[in-house]
N, CA, C and O of each residue as an XYZ file, in Angstrom:
652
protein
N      -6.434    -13.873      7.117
C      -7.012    -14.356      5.875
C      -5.888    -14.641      4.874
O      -5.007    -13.901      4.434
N      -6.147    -15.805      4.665
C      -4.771    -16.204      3.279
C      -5.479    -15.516      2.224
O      -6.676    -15.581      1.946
N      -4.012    -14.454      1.361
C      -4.324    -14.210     -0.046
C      -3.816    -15.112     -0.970
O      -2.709    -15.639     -1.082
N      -5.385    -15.223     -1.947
C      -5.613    -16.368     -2.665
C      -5.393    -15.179     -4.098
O      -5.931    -15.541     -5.145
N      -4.728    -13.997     -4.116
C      -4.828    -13.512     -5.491
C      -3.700    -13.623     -6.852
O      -3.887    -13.452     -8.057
N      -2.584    -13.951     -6.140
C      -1.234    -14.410     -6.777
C      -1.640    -15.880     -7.317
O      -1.716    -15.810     -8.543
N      -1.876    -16.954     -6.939
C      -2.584    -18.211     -7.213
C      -2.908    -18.220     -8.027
O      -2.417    -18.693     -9.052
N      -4.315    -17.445     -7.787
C      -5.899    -17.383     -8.880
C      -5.186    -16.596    -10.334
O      -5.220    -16.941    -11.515
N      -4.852    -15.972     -9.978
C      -4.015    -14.722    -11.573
C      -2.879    -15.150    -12.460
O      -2.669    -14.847    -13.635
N      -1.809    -16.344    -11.198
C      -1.325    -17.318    -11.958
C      -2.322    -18.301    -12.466
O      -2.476    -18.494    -13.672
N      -2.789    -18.729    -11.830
C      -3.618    -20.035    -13.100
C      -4.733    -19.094    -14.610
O      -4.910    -19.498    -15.759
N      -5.157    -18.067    -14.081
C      -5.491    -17.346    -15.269
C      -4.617    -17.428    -16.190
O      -4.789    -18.128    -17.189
N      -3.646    -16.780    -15.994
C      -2.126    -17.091    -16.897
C      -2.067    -18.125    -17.615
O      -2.304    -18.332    -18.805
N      -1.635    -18.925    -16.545
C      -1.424    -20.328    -17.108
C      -2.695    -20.822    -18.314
O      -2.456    -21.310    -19.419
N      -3.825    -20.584    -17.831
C      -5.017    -21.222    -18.891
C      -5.151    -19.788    -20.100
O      -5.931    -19.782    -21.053
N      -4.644    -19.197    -19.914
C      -4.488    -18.269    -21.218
C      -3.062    -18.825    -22.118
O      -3.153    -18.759    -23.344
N      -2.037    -19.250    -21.643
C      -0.955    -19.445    -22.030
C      -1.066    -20.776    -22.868
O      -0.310    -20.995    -23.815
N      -2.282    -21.859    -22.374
C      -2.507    -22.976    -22.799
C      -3.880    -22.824    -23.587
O      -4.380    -23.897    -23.926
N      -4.612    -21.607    -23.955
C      -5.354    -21.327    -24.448
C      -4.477    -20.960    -25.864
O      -4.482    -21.701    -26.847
N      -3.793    -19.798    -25.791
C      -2.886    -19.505    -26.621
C      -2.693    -21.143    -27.717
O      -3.245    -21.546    -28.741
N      -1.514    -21.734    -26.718
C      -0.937    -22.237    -27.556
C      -2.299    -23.840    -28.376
O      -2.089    -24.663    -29.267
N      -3.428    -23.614    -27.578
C      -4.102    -24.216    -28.813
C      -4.910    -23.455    -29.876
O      -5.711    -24.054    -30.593
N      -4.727    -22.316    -29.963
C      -5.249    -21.174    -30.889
C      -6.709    -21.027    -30.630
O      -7.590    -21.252    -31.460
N      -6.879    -20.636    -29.428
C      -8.242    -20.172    -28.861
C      -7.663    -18.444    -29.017
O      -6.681    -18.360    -28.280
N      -7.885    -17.304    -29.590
C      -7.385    -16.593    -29.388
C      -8.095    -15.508    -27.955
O      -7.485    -14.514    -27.560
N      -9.141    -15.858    -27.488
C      -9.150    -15.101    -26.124
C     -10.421    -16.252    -25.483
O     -11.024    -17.210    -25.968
N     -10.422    -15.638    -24.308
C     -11.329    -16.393    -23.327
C     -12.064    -15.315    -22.664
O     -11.530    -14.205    -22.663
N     -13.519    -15.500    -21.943
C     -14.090    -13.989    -21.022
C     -13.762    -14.315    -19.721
O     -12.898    -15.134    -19.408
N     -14.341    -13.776    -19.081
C     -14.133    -13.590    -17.763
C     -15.248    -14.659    -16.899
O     -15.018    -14.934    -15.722
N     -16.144    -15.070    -17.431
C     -17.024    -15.968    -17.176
C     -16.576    -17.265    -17.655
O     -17.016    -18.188    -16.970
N     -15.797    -17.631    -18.673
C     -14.824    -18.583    -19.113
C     -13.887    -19.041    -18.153
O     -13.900    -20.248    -17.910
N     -13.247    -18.468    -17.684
C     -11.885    -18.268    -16.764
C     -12.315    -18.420    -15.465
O     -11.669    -19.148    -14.711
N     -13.737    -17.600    -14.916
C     -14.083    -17.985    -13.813
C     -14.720    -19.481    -13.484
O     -14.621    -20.103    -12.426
N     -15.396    -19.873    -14.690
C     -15.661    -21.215    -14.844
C     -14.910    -22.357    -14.281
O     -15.178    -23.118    -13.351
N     -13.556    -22.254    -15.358
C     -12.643    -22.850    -15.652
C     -11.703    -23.118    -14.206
O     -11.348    -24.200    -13.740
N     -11.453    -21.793    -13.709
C     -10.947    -21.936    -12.036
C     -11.881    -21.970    -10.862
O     -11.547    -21.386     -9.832
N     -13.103    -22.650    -10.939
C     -13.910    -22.403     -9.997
C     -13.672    -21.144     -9.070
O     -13.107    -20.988     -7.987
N     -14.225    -20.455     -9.798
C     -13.796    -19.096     -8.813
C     -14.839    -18.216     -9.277
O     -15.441    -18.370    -10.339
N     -15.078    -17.085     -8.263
C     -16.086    -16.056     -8.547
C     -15.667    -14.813     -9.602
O     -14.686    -14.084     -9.453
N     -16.414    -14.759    -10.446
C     -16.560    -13.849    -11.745
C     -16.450    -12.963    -11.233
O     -15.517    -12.508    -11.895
N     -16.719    -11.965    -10.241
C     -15.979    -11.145     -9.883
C     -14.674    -10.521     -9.146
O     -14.176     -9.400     -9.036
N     -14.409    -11.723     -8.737
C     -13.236    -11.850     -8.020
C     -11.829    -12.122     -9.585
O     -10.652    -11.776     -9.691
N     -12.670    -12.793    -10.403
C     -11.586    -12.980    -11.879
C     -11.488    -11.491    -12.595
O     -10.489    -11.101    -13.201
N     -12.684    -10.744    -12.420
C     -12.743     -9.683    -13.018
C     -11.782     -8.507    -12.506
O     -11.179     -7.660    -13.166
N     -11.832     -8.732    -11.045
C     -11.058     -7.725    -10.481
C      -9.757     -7.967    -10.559
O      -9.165     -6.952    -10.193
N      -8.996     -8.838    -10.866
C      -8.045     -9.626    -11.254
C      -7.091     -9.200    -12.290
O      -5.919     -8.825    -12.329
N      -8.503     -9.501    -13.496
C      -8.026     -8.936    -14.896
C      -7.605     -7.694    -15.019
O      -6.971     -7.343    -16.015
N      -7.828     -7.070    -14.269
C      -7.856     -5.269    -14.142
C      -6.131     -4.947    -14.141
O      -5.490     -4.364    -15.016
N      -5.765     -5.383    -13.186
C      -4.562     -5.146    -12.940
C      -3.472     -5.915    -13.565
O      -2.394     -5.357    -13.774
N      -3.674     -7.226    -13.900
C      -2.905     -7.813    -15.379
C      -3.138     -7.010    -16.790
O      -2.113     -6.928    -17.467
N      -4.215     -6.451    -17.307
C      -4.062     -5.775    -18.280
C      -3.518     -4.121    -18.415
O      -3.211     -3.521    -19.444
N      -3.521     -3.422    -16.408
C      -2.690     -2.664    -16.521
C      -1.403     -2.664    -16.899
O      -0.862     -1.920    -17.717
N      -0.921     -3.565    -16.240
C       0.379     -4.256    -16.561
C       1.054     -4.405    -17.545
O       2.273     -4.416    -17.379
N       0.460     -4.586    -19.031
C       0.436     -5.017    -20.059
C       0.933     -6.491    -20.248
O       1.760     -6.877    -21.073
N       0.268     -7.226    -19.327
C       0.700     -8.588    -19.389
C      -0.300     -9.723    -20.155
O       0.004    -10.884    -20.427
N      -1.949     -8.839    -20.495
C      -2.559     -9.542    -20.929
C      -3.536     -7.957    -22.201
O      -3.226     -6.781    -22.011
N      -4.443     -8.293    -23.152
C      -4.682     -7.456    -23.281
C      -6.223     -8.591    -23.474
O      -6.608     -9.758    -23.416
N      -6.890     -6.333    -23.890
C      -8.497     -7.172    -23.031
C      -9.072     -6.775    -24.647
O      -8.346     -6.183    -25.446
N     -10.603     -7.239    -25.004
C     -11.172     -7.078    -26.347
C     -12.351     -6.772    -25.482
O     -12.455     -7.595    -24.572
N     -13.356     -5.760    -25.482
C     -14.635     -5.327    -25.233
C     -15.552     -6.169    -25.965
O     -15.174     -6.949    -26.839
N     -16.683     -6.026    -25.634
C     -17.566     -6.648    -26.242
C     -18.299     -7.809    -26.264
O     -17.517     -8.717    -25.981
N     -19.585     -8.316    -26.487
C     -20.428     -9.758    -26.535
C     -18.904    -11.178    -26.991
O     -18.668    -12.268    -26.470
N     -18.235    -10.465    -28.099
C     -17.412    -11.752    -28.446
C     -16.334    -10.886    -27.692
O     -15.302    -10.865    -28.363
N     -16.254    -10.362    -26.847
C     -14.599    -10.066    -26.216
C     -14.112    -11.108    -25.148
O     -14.590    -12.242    -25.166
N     -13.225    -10.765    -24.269
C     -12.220    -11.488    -23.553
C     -10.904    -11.050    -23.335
O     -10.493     -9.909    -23.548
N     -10.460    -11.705    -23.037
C      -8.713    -11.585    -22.602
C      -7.601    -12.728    -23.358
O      -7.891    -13.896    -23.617
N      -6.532    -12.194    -23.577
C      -5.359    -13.136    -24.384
C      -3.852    -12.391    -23.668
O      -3.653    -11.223    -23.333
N      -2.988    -13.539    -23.611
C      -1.641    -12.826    -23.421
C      -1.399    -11.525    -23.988
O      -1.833    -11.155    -25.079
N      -0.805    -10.957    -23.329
C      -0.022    -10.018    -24.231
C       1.126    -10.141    -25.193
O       1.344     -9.404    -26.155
N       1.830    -11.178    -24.795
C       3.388    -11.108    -25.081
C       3.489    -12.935    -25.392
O       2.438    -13.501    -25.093
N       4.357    -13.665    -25.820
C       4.586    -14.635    -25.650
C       4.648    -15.260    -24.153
O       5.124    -14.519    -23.292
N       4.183    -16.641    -23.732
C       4.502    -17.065    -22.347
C       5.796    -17.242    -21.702
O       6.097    -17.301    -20.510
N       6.550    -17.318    -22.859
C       8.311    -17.133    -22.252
C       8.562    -15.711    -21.892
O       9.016    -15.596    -20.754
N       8.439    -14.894    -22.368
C       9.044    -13.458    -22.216
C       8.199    -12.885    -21.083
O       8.314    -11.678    -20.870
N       6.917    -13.982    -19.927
C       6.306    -13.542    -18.950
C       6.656    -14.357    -17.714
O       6.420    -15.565    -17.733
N       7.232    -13.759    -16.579
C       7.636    -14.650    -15.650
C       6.756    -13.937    -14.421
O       6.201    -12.879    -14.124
N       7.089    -15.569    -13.814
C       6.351    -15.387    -12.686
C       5.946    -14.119    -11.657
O       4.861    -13.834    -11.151
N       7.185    -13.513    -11.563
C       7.505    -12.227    -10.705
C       6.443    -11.018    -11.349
O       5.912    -10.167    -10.636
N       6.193    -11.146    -13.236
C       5.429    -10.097    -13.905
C       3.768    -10.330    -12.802
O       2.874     -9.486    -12.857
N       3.715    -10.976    -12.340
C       2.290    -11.931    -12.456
C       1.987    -11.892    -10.891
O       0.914    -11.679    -10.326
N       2.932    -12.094    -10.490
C       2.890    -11.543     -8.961
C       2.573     -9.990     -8.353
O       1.754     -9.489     -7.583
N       3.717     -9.538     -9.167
C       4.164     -8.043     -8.890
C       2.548     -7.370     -9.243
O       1.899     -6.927     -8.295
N       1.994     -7.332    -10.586
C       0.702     -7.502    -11.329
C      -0.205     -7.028     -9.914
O      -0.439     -5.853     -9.632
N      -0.632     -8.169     -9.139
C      -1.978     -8.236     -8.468
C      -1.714     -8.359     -6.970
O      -2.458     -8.522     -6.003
N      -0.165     -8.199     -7.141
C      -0.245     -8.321     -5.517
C       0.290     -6.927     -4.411
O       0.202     -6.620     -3.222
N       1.117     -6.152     -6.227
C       1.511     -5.030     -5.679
C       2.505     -5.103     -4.585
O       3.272     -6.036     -4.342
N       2.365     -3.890     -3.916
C       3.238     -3.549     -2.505
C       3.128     -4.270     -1.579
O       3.828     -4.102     -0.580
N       2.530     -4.924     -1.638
C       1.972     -5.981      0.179
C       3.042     -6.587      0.106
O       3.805     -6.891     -0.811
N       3.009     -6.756      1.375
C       4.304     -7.804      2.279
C       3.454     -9.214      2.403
O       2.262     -9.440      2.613
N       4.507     -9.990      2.196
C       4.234    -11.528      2.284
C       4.005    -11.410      4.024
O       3.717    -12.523      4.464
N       4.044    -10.673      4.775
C       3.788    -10.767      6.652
C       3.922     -9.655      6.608
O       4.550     -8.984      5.790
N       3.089     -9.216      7.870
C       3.056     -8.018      8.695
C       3.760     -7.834     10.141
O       3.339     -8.549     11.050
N       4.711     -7.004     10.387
C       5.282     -7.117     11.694
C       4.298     -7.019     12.957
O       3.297     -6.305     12.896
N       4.557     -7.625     13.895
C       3.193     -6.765     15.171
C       3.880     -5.431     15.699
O       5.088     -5.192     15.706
N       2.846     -4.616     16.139
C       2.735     -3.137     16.102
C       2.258     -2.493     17.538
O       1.151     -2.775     17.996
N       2.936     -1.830     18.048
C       2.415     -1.529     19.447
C       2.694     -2.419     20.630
O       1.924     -2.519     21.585
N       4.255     -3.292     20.470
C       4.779     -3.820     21.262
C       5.169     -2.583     22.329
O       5.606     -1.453     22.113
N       4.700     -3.530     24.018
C       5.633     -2.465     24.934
C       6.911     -2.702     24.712
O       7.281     -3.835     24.404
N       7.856     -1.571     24.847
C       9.702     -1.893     24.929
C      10.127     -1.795     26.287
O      10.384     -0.753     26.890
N      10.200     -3.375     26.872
C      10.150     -4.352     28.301
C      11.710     -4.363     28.536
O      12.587     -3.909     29.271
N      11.456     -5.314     27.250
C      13.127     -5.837     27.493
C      13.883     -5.894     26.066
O      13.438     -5.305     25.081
N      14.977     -6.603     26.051
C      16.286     -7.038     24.399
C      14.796     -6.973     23.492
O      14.237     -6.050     22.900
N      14.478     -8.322     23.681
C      13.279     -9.041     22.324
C      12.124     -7.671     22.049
O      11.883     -7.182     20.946
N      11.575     -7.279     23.246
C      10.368     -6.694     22.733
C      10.506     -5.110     22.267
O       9.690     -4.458     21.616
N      11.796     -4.687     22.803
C      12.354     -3.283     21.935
C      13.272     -3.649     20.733
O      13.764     -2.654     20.201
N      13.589     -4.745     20.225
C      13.844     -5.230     19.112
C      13.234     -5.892     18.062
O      13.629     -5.885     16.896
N      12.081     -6.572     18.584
C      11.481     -7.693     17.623
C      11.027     -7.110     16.256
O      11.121     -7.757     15.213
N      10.333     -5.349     16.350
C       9.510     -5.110     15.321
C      10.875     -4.732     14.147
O      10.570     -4.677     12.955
N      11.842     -4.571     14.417
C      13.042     -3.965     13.468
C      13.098     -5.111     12.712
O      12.568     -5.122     11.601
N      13.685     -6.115     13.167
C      14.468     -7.097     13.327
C      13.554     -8.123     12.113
O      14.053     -8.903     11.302
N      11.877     -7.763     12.352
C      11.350     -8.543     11.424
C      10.790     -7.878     10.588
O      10.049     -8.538      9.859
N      10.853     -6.551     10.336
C      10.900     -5.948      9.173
C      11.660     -6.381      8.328
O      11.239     -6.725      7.224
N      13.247     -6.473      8.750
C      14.469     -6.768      7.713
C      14.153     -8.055      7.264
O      13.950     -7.945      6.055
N      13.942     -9.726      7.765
C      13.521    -10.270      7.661
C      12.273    -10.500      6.579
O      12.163    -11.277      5.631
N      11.444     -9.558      7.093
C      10.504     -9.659      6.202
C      10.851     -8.957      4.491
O      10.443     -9.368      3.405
N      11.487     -8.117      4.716
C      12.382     -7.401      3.293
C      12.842     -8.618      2.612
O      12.321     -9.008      1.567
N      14.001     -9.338      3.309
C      14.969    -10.432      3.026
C      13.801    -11.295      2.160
O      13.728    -11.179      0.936
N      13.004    -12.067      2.838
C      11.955    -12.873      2.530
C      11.363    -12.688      0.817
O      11.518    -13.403     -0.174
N      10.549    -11.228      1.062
C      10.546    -10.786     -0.057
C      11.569    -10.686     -1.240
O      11.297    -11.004     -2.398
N      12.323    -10.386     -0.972
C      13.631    -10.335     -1.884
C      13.469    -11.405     -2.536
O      13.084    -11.346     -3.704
N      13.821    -13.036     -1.699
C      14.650    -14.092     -2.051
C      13.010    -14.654     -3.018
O      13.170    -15.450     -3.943
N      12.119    -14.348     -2.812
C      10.507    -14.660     -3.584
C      10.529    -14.111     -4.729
O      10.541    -14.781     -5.762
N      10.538    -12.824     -4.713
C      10.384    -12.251     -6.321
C      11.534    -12.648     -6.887
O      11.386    -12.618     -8.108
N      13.019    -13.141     -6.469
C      14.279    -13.420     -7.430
C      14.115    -14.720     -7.596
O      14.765    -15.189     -8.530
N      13.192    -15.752     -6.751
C      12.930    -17.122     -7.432
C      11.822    -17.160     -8.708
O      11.776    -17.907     -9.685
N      10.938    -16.030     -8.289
C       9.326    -15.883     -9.643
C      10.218    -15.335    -10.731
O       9.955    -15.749    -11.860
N      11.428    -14.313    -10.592
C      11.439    -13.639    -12.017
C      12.455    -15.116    -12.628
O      12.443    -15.483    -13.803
N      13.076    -15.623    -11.785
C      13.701    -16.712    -12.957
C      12.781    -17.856    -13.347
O      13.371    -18.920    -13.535
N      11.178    -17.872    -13.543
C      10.470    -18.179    -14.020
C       9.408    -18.084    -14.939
O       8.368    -17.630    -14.463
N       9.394    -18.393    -16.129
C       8.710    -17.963    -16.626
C       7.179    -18.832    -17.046
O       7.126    -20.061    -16.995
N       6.169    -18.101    -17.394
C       4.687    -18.702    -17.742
C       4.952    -20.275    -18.883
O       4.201    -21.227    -18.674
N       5.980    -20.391    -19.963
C       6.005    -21.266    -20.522
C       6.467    -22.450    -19.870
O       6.150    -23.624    -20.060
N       7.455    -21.816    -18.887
C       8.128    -22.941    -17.614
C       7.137    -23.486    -17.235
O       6.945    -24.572    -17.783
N       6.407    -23.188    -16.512
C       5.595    -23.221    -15.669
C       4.236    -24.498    -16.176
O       3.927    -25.541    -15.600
N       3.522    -23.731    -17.760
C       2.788    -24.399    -18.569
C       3.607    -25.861    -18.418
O       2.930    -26.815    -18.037
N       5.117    -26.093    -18.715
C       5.620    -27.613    -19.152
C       5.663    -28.046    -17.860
O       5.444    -29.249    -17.720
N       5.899    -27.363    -16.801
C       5.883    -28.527    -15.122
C       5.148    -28.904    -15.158
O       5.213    -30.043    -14.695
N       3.387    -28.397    -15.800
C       2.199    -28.834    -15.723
C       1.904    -30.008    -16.186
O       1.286    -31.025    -15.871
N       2.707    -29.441    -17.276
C       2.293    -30.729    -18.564
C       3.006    -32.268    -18.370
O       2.622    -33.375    -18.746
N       4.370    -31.784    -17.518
C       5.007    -33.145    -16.991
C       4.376    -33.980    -16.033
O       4.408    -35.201    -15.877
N       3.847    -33.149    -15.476
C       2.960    -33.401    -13.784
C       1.806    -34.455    -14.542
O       1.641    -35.670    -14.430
N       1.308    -33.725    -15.115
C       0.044    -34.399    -16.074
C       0.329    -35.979    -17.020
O      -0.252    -37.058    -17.143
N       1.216    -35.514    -17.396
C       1.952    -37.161    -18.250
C       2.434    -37.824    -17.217
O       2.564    -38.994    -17.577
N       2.828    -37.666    -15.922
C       3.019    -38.600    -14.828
C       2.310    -39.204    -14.316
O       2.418    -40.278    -13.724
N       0.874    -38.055    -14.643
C      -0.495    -38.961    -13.736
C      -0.416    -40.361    -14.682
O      -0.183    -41.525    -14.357
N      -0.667    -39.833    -15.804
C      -0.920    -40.829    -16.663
C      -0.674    -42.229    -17.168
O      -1.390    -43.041    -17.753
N       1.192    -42.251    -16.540
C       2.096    -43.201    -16.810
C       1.856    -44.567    -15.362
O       2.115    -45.769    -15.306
N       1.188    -43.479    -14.292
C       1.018    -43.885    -13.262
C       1.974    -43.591    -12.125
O       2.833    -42.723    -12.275
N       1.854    -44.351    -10.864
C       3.015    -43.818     -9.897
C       4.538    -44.186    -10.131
O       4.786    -45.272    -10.654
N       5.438    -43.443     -9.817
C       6.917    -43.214    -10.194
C       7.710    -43.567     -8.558
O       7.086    -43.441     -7.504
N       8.974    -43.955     -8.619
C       9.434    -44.408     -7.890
C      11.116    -43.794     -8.244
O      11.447    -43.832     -9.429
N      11.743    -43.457     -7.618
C      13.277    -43.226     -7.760
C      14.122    -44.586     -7.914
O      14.017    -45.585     -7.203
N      14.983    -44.393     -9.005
C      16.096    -46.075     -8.693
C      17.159    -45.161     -8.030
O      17.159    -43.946     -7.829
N      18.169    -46.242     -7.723
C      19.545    -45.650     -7.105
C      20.159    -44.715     -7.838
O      20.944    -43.971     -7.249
N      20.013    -44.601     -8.797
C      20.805    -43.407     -9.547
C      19.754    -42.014     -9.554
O      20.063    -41.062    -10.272
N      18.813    -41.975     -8.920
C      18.346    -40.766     -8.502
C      16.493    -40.748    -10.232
O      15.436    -40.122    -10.294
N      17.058    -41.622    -11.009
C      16.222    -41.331    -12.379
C      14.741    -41.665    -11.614
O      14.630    -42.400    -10.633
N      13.892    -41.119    -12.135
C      11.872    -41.884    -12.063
C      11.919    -42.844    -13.179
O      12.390    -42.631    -14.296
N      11.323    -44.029    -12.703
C      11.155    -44.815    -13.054
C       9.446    -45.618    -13.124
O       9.145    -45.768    -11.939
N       8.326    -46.138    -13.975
C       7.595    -46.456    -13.192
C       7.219    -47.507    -12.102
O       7.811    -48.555    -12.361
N       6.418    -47.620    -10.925
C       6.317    -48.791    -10.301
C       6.021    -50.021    -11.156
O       5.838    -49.868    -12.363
N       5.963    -51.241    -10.595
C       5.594    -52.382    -11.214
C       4.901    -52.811     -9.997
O       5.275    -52.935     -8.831
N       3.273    -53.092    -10.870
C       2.033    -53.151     -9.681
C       1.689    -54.855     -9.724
O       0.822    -55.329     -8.988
């Protein structure tokens, strides 16, 4: 089963971060689930562990919801990961190999470290990212739709097509 919870908790983020900066000051959980087509309880269980975090904080109540905690720069990707995804390994080694031969009394070590490595080089690409980063790739992505399709010239610049 692919985990879909790093994803879903980033785009929460993200639509709080762009909530923020149009002075919505919180959103609910039925908002957010809306908003990401996603199940209200699956957003709820979500929120739980971002506001342990102190990455978001929560308001009780008929008018409550959720808002950043912190500015979207001072929150990077890795906060947001680490958040909801915890201890899990991006892979699981297989378990209960017979030890035959080289490969099959080696394989489970061998992709543990691997799998460490993996991890490593993931959370040191998320923490040099942060939620405001992230908000402007969006926003570039979005003004590209707009301009229409882009094409590279020889000097590497985007340029638009001519249709």
């Amino acid at each position: 089963m692919i985990d879909v919870r790093f994803p879903t908790a980033l785009q929460i983020m993200l639509s709080l971060a762009l909530a923020d900066r149009n002075s919505i000051s919180h959103l609910s959980s039925a908002e957010l689930a809306k908003s990401l087509g996603a199940n209200p309880s699956f957003v709820r269980k979500l929120l739980v562990p971002l506001v342990q975090s102190k990455l978001l904080r929560s308001q009780m109540g008929k008018a409550g919801g959720v808002r950043l905690a912190r500015p979207a720069a001072e929150i990077n990707l890795r906060d947001v990961y680490c958040a909801v995804v915890a201890d899990t390994k991006i892979w699981a080694p297989r378990t209960g190999i017979p030890k035959r031969c080289l490969v099959s009394s080696n394989v489970q070590g061998y992709f543990e470290e691997l799998i460490d490595d993996a991890q490593d080089a993931i959370l040191s690409m998320l923490g040099q990212r942060t939620l405001l980063q992230a908000l402007r790739e969006l926003e570039i992505r979005e003004n590209g739709k707009r301009q229409g399709p882009l094409m590279k010239n020889a000097r590497g610049s985007r340029k638009p097509l001519r249709q």
